[in-house]
C-alpha positions in Angstrom: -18.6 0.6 8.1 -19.9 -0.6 5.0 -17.8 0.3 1.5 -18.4 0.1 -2.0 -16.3 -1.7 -4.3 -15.5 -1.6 -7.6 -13.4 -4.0 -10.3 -14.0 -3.8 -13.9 -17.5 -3.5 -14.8 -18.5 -5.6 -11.4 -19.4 -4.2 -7.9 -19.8 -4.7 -4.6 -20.6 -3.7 -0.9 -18.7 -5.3 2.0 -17.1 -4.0 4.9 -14.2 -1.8 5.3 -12.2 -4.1 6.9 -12.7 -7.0 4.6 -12.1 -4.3 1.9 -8.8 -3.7 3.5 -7.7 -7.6 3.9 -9.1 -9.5 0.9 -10.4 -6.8 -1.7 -7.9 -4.2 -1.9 -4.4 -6.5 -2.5 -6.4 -8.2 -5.3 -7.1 -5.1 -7.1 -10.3 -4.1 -5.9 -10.7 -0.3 -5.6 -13.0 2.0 -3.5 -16.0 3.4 -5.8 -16.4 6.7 -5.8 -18.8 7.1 -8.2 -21.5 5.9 -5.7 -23.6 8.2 -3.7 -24.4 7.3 -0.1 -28.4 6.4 -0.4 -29.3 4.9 2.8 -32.1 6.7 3.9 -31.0 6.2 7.6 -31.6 8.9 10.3 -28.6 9.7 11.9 -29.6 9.2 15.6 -27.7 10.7 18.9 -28.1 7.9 20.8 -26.0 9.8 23.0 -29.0 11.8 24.1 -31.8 9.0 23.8 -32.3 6.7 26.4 -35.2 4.8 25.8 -36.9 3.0 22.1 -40.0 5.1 22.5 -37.5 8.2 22.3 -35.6 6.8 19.2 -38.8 6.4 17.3 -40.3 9.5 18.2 -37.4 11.1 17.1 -37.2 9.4 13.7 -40.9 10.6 13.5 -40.0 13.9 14.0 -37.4 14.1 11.8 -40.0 12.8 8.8 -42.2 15.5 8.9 -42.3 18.3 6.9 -42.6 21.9 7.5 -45.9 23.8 6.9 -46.8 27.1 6.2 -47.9 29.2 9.0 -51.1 30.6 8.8 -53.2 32.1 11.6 -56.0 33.4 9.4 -55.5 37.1 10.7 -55.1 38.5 7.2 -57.5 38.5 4.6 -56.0 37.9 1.8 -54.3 35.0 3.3 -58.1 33.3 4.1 -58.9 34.6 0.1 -55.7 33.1 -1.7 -56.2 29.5 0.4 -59.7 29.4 -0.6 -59.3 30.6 -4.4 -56.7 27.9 -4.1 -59.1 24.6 -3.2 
């Protein structure tokens, strides 16, 4: 797992156990002030067998909801149109 590292005003991102062995008894500290940004998926790979299934799933997991609309109501039909 990757960690980041901070001395002074420099920083860095290098594994936890290289962290642990050269980093840390030389006065490096963990950086807390560093949100997590990787934009990974978290993937059960547990449940997916196959590459097709992985990248399906990361394709589902993109998209974003819509608003249901049937078009039953008529003011629904109105307010979409008033709103092109």
């Amino acid at each position: 797992m990757r960690v980041n590292i901070i001395k002074g005003s420099i920083r860095n991102v290098v594994e936890e156990e290289q962290f642990e062995k050269l980093y840390k008894p030389n006065g490096w500290r963990l950086d807390d002030s560093v949100e997590d940004t990787s934009k990974e998926p978290k993937i059960p790979l547990d449940i997916l067998n196959t590459e097709t299934e992985v990248k399906n799933y990361i394709k589902m997991t993109n998209k974003q909801p819509k608003k249901f609309n049937d078009g039953l109501f008529y003011s629904d039909i109105e307010s979409s149109e008033g709103s092109r």
